[in-house]
C-alpha positions in Angstrom: 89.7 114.8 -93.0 87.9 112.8 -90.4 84.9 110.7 -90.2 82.4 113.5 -88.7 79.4 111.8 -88.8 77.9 108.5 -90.2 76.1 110.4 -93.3 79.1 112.5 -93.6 81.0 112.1 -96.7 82.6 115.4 -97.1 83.4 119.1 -95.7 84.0 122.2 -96.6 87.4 124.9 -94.8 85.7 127.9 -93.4 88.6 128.6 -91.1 92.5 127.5 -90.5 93.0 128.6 -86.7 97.5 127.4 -87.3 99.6 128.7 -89.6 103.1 126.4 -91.0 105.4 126.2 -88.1 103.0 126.5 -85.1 103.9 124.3 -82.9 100.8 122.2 -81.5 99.4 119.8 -78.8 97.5 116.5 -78.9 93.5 117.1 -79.8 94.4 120.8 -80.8 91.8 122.5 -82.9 93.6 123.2 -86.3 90.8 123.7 -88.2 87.2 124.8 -89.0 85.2 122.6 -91.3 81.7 123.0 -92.4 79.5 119.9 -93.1 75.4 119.5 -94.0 74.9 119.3 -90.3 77.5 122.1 -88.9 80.4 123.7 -88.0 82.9 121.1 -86.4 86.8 121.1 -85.2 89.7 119.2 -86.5 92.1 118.3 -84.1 95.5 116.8 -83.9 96.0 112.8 -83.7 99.5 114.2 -81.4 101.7 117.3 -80.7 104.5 118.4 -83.0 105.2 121.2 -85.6 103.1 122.4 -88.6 105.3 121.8 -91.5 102.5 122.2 -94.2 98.7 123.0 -94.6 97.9 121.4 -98.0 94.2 122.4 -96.9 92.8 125.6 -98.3 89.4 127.9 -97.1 86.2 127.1 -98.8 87.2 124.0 -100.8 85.6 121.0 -100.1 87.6 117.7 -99.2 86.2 114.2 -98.7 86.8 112.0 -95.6 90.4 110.7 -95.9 91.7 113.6 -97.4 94.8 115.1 -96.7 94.5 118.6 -95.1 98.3 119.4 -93.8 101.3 117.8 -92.6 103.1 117.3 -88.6 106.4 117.1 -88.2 106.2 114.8 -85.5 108.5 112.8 -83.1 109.7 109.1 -84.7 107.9 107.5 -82.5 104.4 109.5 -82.9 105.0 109.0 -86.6 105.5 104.9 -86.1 102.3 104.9 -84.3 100.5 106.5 -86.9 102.5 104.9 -89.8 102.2 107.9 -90.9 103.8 108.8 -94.7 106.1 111.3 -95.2 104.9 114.7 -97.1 105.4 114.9 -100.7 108.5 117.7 -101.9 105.7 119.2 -103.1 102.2 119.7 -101.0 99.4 119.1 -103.4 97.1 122.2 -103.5 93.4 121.8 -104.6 91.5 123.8 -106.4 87.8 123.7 -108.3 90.1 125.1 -110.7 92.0 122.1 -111.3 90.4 119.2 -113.0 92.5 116.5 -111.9 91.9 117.4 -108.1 90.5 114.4 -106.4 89.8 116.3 -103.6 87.2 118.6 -105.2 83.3 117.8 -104.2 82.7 117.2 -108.1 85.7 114.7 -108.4 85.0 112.3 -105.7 81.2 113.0 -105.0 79.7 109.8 -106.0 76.1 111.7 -106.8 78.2 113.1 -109.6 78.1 110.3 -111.8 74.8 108.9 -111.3 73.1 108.2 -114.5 69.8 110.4 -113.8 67.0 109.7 -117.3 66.6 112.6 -119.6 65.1 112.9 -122.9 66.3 112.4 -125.8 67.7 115.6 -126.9 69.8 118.4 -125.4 72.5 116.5 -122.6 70.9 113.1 -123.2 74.3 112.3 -124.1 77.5 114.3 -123.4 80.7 113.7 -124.1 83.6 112.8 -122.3 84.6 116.3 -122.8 81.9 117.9 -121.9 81.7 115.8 -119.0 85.4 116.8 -118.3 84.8 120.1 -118.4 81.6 119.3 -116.2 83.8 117.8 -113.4 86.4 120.7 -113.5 83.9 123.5 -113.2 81.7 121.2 -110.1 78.3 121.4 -111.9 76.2 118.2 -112.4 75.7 116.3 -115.5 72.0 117.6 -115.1 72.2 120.9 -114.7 73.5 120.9 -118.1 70.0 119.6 -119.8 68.8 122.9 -120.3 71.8 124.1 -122.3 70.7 123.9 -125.9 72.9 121.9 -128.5 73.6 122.1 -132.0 75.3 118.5 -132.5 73.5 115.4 -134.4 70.0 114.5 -132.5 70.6 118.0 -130.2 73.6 116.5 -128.4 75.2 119.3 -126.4 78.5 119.7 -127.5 81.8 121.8 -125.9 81.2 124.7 -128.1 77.4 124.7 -127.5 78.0 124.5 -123.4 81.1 127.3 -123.4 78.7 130.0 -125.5 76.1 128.7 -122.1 78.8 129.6 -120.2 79.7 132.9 -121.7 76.1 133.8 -121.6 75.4 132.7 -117.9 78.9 135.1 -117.2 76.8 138.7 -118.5 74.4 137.7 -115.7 74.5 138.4 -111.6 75.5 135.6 -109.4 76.9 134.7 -106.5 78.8 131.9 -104.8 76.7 129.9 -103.5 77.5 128.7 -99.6 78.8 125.4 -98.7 75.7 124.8 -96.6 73.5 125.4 -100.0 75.6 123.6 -101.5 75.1 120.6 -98.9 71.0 120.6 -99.2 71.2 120.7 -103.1 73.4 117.6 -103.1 71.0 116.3 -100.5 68.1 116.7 -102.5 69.3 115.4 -105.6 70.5 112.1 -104.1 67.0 112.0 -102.3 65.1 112.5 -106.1 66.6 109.2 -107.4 64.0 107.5 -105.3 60.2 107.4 -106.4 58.7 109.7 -103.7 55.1 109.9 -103.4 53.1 112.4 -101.0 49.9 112.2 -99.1 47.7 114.1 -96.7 45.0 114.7 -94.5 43.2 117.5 -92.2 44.2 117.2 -88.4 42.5 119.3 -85.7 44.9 121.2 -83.6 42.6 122.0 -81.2 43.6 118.9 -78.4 47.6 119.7 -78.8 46.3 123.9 -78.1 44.3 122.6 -75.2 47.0 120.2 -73.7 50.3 122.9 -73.9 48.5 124.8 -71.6 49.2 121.9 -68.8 53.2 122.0 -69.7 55.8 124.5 -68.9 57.8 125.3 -71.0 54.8 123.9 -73.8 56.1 122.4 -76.7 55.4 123.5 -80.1 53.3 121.5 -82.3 56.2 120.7 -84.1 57.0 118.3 -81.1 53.7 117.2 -80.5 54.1 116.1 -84.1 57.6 114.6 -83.7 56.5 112.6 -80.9 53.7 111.4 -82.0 55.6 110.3 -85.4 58.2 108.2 -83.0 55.3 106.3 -81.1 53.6 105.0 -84.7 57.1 104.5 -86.0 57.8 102.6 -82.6 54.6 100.3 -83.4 54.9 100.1 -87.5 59.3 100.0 -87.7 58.7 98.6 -91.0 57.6 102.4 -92.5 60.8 103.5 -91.7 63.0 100.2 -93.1 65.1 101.0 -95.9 65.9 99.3 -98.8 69.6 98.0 -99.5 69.9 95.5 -101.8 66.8 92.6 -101.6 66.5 93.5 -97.6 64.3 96.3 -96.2 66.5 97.7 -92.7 64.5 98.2 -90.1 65.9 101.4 -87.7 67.7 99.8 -84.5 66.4 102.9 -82.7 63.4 105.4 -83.3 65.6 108.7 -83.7 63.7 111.8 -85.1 64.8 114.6 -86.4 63.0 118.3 -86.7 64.1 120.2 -89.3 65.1 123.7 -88.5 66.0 126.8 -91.2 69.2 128.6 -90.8 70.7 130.7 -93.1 70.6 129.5 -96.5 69.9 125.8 -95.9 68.3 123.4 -93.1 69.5 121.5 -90.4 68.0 118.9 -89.2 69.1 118.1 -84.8 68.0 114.4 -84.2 66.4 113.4 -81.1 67.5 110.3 -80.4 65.1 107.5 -78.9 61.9 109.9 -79.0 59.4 107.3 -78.7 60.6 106.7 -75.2 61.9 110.5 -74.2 58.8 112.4 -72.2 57.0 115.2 -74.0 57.3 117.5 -71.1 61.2 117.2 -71.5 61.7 117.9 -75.4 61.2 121.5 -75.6 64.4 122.7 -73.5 66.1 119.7 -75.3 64.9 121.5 -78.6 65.7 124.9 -77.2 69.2 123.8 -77.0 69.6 122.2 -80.6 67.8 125.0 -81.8 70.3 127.7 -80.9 73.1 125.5 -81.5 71.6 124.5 -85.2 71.6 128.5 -85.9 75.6 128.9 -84.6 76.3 125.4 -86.9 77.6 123.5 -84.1 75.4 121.0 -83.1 76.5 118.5 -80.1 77.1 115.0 -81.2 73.7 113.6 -79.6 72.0 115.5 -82.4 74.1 114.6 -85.0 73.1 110.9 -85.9 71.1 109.8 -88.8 67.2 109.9 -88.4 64.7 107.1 -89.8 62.5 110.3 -90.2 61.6 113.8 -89.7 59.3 116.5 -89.1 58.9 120.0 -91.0 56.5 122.9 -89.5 56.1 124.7 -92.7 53.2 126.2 -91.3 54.9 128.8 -89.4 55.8 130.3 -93.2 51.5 130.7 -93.7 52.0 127.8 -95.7 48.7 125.2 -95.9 50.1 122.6 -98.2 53.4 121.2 -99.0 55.0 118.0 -100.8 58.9 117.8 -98.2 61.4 115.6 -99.6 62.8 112.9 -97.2 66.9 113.2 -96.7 69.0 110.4 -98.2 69.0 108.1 -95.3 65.7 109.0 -94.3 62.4 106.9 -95.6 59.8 109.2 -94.8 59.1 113.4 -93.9 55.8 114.6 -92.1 55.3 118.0 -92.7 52.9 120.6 -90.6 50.4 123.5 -92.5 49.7 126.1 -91.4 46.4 126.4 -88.9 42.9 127.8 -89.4 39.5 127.9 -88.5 37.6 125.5 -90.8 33.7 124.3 -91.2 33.8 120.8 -89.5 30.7 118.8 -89.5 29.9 117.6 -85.9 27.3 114.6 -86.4 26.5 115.1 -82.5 24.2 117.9 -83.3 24.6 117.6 -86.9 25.9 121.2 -88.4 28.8 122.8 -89.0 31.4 124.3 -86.0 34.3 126.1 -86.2 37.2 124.2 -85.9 40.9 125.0 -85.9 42.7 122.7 -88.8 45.9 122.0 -90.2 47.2 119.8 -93.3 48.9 117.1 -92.4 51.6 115.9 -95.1 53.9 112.8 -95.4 56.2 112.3 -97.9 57.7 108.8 -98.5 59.9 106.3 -100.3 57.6 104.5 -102.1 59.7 101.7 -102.9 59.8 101.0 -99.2 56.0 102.2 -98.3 52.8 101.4 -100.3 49.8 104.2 -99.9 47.9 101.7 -97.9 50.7 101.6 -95.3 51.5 105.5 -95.6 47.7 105.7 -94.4 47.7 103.8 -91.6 50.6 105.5 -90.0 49.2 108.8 -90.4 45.9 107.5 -89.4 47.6 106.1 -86.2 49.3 109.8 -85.8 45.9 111.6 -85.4 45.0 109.3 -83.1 47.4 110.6 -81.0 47.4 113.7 -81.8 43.8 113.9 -81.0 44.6 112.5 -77.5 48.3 114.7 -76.7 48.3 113.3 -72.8 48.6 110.0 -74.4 52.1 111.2 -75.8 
């Protein structure tokens, strides 16, 4: 399994396009593999025959992993230094628990020591968490099991009769894609994230798409606007590793987009400096692509941020949560006429208003800084020819 993307750690086999004994080129496509971000190829490091696929359809391998085996010319295999196959190709399963290759094996969001209280799977033994790891579920989704052993400690027999209950009800696999936002979002929950908003007028951004064609979407008015304040205060997007806060090297935004089951989330790289007028058939394309999974490689890098229209669900209010390599989310309401008092001629006029939400790593960002970058984001909001 290759290195598909910087915040790529795993993938998951939707499709083998060989079979064993195919013979193949250099850079063939041998298989389908799904990640967070989309559907990408994995090709061949050199021609030669298919003598084994250890791989197998919707499992999930981490990078490094051994998906199959060439039987390749002496000198192909030198280059490589490639090993030879094992007499007998390993195959994983979720059903085996001492398959390293499974998501819950190697995944290290699997083991992180997450608080609970004091009862229920406060502690779990290394059974449990055994049979935890064989069956792919996290520790925590375990908390709500209820346990019979000393202080309510869940033990084996306690999370079985869970099981055996859970079994008399309807379910469904859930996709790999699901699969890739809930891990998401409970890597991005270790962090303390704290939410604030404000009403924005989205009358000036109305008024101004009228002068482009094709007009962007507020979502991009948004996006932009994000990039330029990010551009002047780097330091709200910095992260935190170790003792040093990271400022981003470059100002790359992403928008997040819903496809089936899950989000992706195409990255515009450099925004602050990219014209307005030239982001929405730049979006057009990442937005089509985003819905077939296979998103080209300019949209596939890591964001500082990103934006969320959850307005266009009729939805005024809403609390995003910022992806793991991401410090902050702004999020878009939904629009509608509002009182607004003019002090020109002091009374109320209709005005056309949105909430305005940004969600943040507060161990990198205190409120006073969250405020002054959204503060600097109505600004220019309220002035679009400015973006």
């Amino acid at each position: 399994m290759p290195q598909l993307g910087e915040s790529i750690a795993e993938a998951t086999v939707v499709r083998l396009t060989v079979k064993v004994g195919d013979q193949i080129e250099t850079d063939q496509e041998v298989i389908e593999v799904e990640t967070n971000k989309a559907v990408m190829s994995v090709t061949t490091p050199c021609k030669g025959l298919i003598e084994s696929l250890t791989a197998e359809v919707n499992e999930t391998y981490p990078v490094g992993s051994t998906l199959g085996y060439i039987e390749a010319s002496a000198e192909d295999a030198e280059r490589f230094n490639a090993p030879a196959p094992p007499a007998n190709p390993p195959s994983f399963t979720n059903n085996d628990p001492s398959a390293d290759q499974s998501v819950s094996a190697t995944d290290p969001a699997q083991n992180l020591e997450i608080p609970v209280g004091q009862n229920g799977a406060a502690f779990q033994s290394p059974r449990l968490r055994a049979r935890l790891q064989e069956l792919g579920i996290h520790p925590t989704d375990a908390e709500i099991v209820p346990g019979s052993g000393t202080a309510g400690r869940v033990t084996i027999h306690d999370f079985e009769a869970y099981l055996e209950e859970l079994s008399r009800l309807p379910s469904k696999k859930a996709s790999p894609m699901r699969l890739a936002v809930a891990d998401s979002m409970r890597r991005s929950w270790t962090r303390p994230l704290a939410t604030l908003g404000v009403s924005i007028s989205l009358e000036p951004i109305l008024a101004h798409r009228k002068t482009l064609t094709p007009s962007p979407g507020p979502a991009l008015y948004l996006a932009k606007a994000l990039a330029i304040a990010l551009s002047e205060y780097p330091q709200s997007a910095g992260r935190l590793v170790g003792d040093k806060i990271v400022l981003p090297g470059s100002i790359d935004i992403g928008v997040a987009v819903e496809v089936e089951d899950g989000v992706i989330v195409p990255v515009f790289a450099n925004l602050d400096k990219q014209p307005l007028a030239e982001l929405p058939a730049q979006y057009k394309k990442f937005l089509q692509a985003a819905k077939e999974r296979r998103l080209p490689e300019e949209a596939k890098r890591p964001a500082i941020a990103s934006v969320t229209n959850f307005g266009t669900l009729g939805v005024h209010w809403a609390t995003p949560i910022p992806l793991p390599n991401e410090t902050l989310i702004v999020g878009l309401g939904y629009g509608e006429k509002r009182p607004f008092w003019e002090e020109k001629t002091e009374r109320f006029v209709p005005r056309l208003e949105a909430d305005l939400t940004i969600s943040f790593d507060h161990r990198v960002i205190d409120g006073g800084q969250s405020g002054r970058l959204v503060r600097r984001i109505m600004e220019l909001l309220a002035a679009p020819e400015t973006l």
